[in-house]
Biopython code that builds the backbone (N, CA, C, O; Angstrom):
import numpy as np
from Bio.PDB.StructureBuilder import StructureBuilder

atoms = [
    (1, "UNK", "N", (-103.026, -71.255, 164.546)),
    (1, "UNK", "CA", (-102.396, -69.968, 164.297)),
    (1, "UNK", "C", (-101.347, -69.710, 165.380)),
    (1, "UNK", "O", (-101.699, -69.984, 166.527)),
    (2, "UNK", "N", (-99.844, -69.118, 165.158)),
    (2, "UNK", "CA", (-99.218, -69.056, 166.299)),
    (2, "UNK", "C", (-99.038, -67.798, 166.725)),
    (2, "UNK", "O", (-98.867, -66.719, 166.160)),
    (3, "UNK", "N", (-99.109, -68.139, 167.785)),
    (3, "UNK", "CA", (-98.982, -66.599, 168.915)),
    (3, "UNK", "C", (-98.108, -65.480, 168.629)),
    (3, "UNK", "O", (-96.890, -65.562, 168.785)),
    (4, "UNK", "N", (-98.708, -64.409, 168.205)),
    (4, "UNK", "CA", (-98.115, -62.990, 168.163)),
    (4, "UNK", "C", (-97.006, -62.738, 169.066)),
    (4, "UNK", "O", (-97.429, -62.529, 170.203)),
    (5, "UNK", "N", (-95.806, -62.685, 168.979)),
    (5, "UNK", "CA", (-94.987, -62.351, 169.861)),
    (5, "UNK", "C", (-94.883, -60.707, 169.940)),
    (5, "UNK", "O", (-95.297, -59.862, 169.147)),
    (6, "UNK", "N", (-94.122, -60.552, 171.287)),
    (6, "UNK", "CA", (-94.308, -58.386, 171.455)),
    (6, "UNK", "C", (-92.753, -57.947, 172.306)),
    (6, "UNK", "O", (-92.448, -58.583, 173.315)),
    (7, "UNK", "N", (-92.286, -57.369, 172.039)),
    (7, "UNK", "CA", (-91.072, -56.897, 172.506)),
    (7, "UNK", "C", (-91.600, -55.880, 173.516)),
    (7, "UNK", "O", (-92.519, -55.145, 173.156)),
    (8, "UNK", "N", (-91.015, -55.755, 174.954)),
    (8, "UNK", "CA", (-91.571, -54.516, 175.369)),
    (8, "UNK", "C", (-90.345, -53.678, 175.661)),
    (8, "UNK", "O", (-89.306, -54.258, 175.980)),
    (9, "UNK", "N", (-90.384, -52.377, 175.577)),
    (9, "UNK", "CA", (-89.256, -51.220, 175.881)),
    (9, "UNK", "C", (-89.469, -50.590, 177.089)),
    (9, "UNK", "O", (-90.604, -50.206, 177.375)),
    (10, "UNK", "N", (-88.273, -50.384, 178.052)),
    (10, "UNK", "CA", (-88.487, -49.424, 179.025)),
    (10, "UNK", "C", (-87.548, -48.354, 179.375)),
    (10, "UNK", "O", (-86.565, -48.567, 178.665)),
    (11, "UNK", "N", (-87.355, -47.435, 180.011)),
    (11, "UNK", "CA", (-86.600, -46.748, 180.520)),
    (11, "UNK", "C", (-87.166, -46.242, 180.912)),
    (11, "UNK", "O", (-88.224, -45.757, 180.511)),
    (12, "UNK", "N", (-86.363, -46.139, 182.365)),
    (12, "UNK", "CA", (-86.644, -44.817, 183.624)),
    (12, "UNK", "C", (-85.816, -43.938, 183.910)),
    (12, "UNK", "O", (-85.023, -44.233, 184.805)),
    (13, "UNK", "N", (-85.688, -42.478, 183.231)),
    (13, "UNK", "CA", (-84.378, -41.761, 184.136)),
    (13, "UNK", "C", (-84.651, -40.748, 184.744)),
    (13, "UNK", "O", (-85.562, -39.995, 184.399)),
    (14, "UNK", "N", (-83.905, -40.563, 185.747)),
    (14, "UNK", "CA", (-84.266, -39.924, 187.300)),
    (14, "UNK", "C", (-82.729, -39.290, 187.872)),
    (14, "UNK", "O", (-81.831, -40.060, 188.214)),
    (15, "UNK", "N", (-82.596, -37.996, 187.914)),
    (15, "UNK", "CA", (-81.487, -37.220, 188.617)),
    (15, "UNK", "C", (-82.257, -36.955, 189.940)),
    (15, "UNK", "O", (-83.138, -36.102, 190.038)),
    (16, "UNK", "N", (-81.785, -37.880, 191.092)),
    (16, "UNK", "CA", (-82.429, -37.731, 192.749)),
    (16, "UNK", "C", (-81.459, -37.496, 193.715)),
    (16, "UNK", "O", (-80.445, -38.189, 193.793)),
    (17, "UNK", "N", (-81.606, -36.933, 194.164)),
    (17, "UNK", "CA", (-80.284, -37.349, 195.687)),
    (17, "UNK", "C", (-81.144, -36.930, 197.266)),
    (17, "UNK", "O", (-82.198, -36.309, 197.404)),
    (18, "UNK", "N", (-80.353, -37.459, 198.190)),
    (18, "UNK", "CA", (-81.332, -37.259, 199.563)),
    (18, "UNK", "C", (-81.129, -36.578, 199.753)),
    (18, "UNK", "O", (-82.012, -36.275, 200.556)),
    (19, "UNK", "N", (-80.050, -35.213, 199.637)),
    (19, "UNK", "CA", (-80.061, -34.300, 199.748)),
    (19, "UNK", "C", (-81.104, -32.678, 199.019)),
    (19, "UNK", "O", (-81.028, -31.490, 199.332)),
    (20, "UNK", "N", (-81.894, -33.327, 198.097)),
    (20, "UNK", "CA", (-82.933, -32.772, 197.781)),
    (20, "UNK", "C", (-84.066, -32.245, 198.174)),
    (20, "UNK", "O", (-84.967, -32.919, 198.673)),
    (21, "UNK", "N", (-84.109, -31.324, 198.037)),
    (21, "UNK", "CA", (-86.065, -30.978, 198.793)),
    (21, "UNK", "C", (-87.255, -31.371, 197.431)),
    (21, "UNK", "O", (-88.386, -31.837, 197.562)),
    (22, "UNK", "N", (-86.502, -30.981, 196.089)),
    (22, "UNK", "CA", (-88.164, -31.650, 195.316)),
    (22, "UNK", "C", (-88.095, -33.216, 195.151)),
    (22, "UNK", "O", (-87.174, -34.031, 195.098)),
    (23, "UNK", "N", (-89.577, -33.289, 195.090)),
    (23, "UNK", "CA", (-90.166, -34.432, 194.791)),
    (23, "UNK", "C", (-90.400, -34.585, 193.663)),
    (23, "UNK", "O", (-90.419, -33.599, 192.925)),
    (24, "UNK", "N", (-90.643, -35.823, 193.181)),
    (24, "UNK", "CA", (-90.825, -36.205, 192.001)),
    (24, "UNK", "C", (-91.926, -36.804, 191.572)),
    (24, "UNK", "O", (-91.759, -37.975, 191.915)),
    (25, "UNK", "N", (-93.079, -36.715, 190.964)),
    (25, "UNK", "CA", (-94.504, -36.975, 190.786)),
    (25, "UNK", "C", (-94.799, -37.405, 189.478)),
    (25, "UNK", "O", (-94.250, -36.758, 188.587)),
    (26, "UNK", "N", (-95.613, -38.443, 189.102)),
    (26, "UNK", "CA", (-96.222, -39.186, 187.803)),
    (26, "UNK", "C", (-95.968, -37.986, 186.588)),
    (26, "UNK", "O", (-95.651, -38.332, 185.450)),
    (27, "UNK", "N", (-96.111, -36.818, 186.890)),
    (27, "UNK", "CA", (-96.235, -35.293, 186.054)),
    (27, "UNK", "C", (-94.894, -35.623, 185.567)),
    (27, "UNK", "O", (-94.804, -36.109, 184.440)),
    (28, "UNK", "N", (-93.805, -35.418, 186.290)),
    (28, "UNK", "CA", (-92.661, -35.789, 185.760)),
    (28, "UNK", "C", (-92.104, -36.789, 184.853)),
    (28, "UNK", "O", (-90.973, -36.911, 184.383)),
    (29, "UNK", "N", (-93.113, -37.437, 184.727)),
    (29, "UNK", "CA", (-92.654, -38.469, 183.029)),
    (29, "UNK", "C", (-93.526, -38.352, 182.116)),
    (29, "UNK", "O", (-94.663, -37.880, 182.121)),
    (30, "UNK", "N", (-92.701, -38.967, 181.085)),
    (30, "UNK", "CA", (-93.446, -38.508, 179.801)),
    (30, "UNK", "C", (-93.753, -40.434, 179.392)),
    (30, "UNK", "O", (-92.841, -41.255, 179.490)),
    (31, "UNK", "N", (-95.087, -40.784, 178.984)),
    (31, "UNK", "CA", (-95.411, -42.105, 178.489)),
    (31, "UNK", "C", (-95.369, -41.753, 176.841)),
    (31, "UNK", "O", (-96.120, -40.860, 176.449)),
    (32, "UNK", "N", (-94.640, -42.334, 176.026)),
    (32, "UNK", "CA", (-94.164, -42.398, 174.881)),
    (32, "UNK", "C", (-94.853, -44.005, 174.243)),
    (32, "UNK", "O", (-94.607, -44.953, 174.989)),
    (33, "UNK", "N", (-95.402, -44.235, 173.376)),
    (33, "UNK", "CA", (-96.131, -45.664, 172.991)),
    (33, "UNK", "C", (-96.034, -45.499, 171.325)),
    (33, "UNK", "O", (-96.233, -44.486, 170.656)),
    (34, "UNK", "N", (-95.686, -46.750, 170.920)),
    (34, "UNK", "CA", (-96.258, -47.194, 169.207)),
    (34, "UNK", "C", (-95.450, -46.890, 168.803)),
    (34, "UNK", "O", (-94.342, -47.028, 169.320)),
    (35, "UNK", "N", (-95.698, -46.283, 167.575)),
    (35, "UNK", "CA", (-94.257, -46.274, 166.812)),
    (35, "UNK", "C", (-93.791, -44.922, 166.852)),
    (35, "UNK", "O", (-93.194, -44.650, 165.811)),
    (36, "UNK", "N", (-93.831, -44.161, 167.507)),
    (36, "UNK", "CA", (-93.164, -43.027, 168.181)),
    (36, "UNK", "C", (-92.077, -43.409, 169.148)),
    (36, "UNK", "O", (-91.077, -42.702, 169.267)),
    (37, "UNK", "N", (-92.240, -44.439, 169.794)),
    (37, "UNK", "CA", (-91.436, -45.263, 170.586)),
    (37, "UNK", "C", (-90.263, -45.738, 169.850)),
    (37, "UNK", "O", (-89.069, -45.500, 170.033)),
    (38, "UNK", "N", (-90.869, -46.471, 168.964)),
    (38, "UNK", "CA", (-90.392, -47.451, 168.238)),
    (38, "UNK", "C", (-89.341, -46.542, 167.243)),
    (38, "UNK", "O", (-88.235, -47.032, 167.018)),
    (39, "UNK", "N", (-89.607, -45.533, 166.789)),
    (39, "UNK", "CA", (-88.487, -44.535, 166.254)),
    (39, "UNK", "C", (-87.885, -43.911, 167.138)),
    (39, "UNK", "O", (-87.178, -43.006, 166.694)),
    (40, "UNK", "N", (-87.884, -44.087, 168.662)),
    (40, "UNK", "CA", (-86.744, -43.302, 169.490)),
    (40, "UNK", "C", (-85.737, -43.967, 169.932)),
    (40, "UNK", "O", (-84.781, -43.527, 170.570)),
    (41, "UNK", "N", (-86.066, -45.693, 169.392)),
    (41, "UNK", "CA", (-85.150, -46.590, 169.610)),
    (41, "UNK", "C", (-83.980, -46.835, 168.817)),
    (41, "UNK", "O", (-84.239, -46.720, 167.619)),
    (42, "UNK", "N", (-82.414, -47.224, 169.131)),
    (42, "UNK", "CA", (-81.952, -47.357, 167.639)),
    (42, "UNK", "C", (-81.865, -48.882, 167.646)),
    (42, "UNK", "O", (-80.894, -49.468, 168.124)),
    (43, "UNK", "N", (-82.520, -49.272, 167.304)),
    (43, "UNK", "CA", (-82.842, -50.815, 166.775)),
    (43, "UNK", "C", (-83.602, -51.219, 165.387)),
    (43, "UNK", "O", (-84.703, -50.700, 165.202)),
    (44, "UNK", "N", (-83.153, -51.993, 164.528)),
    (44, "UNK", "CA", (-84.365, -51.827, 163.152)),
    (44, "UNK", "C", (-84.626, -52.757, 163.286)),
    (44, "UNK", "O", (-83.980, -53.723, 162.881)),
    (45, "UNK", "N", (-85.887, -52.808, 164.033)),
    (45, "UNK", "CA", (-86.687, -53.491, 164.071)),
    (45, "UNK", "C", (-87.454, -54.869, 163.037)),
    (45, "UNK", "O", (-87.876, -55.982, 163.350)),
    (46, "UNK", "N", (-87.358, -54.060, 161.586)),
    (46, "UNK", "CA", (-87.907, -54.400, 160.773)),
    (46, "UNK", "C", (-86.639, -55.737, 159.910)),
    (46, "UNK", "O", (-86.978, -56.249, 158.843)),
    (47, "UNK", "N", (-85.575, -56.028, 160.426)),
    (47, "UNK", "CA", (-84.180, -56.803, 160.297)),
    (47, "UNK", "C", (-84.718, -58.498, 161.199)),
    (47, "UNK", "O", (-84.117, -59.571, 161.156)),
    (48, "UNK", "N", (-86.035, -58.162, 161.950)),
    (48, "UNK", "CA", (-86.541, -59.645, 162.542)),
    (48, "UNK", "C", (-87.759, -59.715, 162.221)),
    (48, "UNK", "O", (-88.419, -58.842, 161.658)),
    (49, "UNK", "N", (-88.222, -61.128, 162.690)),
    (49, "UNK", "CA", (-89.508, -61.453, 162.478)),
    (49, "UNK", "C", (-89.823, -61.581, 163.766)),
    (49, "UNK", "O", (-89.067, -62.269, 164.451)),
    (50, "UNK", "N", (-91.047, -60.932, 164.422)),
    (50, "UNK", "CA", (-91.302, -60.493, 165.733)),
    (50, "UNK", "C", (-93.110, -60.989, 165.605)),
    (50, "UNK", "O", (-93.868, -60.812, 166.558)),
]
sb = StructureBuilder()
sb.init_structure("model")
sb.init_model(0)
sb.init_chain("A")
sb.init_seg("    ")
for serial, (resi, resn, name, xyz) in enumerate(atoms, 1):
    if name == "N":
        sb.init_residue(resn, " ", resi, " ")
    sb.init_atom(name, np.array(xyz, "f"), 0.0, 1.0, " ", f" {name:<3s}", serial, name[0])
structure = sb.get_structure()
């Protein structure tokens, strides 16, 4: 049987400067997974065999 292949998605975005006093903490992102993900992407996915 051959191996399941998996695409992975990332993005990190971050408005920082050193001139700042807040910090920025895990609270501050949002983890997005599955096909909620997968519809925030514009890629159709469904155009390959993955």
């Amino acid at each position: 049987m051959a191996k399941r292949k998996q695409i992975a998605i990332g993005r990190i975005s971050t408005e920082c400067s050193t001139y700042s006093h807040l910090f920025q903490t895990a609270a501050d992102f949002e983890k997005v997974q599955g096909a909620l993900l997968v519809d925030l992407v514009d890629f159709s996915f469904d155009l390959i065999r993955v």
